[in-house]
C-alpha positions in Angstrom: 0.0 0.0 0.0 2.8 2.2 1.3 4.6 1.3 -2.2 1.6 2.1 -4.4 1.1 5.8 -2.7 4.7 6.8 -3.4 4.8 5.2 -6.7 1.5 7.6 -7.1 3.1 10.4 -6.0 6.2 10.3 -7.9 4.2 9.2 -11.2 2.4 12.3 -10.3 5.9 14.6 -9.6 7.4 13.5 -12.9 4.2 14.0 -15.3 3.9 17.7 -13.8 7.4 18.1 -14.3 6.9 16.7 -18.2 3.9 18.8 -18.8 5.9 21.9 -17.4 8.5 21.2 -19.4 6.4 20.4 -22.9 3.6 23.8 -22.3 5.8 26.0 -20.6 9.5 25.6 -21.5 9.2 23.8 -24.9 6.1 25.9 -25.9 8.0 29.4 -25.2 10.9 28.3 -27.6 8.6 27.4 -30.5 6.2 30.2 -30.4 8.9 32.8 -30.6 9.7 31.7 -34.1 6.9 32.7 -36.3 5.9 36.0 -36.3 1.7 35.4 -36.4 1.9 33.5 -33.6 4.1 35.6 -31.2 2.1 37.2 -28.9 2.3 40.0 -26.6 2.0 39.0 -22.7 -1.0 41.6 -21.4 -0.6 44.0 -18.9 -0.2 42.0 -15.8 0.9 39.2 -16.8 5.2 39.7 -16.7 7.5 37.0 -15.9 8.6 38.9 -12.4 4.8 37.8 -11.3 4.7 34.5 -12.3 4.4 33.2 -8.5 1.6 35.7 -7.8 -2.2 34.7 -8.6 -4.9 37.8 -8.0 -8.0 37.8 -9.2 -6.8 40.9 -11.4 -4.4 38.7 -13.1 -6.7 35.8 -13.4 -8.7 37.8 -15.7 -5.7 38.9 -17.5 -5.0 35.3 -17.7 -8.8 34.8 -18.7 -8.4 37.5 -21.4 -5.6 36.8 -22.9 -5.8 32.7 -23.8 -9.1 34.5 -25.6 -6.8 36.2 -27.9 -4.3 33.5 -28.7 -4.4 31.7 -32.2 -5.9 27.6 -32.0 -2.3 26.8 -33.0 -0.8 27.7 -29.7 -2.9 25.1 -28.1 -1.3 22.4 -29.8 1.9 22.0 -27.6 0.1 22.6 -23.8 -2.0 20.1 -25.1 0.7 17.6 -25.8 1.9 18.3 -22.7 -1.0 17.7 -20.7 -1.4 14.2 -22.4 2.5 13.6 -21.7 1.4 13.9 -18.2 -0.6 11.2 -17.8 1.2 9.1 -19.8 3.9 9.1 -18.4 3.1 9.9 -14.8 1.2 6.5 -15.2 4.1 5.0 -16.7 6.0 5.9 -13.9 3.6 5.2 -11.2 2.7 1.7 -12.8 6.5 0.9 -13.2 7.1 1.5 -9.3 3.7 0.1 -8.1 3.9 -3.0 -6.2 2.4 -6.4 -8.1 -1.0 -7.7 -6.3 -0.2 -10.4 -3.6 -4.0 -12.2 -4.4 -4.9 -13.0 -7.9 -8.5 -12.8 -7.2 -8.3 -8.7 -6.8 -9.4 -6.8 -9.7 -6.6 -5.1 -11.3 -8.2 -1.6 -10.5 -7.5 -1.9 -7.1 -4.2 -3.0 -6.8 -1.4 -3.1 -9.0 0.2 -1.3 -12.2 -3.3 -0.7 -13.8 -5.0 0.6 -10.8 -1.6 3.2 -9.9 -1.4 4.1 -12.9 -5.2 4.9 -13.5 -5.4 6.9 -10.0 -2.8 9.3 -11.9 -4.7 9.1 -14.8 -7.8 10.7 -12.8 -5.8 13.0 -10.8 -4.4 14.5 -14.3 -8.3 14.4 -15.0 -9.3 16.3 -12.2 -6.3 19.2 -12.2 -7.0 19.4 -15.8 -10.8 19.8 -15.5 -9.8 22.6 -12.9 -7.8 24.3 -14.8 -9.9 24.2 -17.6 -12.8 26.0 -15.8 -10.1 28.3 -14.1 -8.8 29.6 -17.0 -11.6 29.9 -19.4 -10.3 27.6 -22.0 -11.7 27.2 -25.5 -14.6 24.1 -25.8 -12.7 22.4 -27.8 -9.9 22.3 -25.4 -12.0 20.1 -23.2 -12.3 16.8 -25.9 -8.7 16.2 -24.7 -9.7 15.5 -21.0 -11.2 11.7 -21.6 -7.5 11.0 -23.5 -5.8 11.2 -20.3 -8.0 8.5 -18.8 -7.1 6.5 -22.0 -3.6 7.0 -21.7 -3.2 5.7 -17.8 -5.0 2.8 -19.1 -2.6 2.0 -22.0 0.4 2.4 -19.9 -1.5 0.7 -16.6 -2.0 -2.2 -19.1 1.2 -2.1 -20.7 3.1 -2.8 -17.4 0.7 -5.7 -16.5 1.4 -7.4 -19.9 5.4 -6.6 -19.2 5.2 -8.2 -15.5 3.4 -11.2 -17.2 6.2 -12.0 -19.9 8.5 -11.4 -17.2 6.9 -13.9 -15.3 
């Protein structure tokens, strides 16, 4: 059990730290290349405040995704499904096996770990979906990330079997 909650956790640590790196870091290189897709931060919305969240600079936040193209949606997104893949990954690799083989594989195991980060990437990305004001179409990714946890959940139980 103990195993399984750190083996959440950490699948959970690294997929933030993947999605970070894909919408953030990756997303700020590309999107300074073309010139119709660079756009001007808002007023408010400086790299000296990043830390700071007011409700001022919510709505800057709110405003500004309004104004941005559909093509600079394309690399958050990736990033978002890179989270649950491979936070489930992770979390599936370092779950423990289940000790009785008449459990169902949701509850214990690689396929149940990895499905837990699968919701919790569901969940923060529902949230910040409703935070932020994102487009509707934005929101058909969502279900992918409960698909994803599953193939990688799956994945690990079909490794341990060969394994085995």
């Amino acid at each position: 059990m103990l195993r399984n909650l750190i083996a959440v956790l950490v699948g959970l640590i690294v997929g933030v730290q993947v999605n970070t790196w894909i919408s953030m870091d990756l997303s700020s290189i590309f999107y300074q290349l073309p010139a119709e897709l660079a756009q001007e931060m808002p007023e408010g919305l400086n790299s000296d405040e990043q830390k700071v969240f007011t409700d001022a600079r919510m709505e800057a936040w709110v405003a500004y995704i309004q104004t941005l193209p559909a093509t600079a949606f394309i690399l958050p997104i990736l990033g978002h499904l890179a989270m649950a893949f491979c936070g489930g990954w992770v979390a599936a690799g370092l779950s423990s096996a289940s000790t009785k083989p008449d459990r169902h594989p949701l509850r214990e195991g690689p396929l149940g770990v990895a499905m837990i980060v699968g919701v919790l990437s569901l969940v923060a990305g529902i949230t910040n979906a409703v935070m932020l004001s994102v487009p509707i179409w934005m929101w058909i990714e969502m279900p992918f990330y409960l698909l994803l946890a599953w193939v990688v959940g799956n994945m690990e139980v079909k490794r341990r079997a060969a394994l085995a």
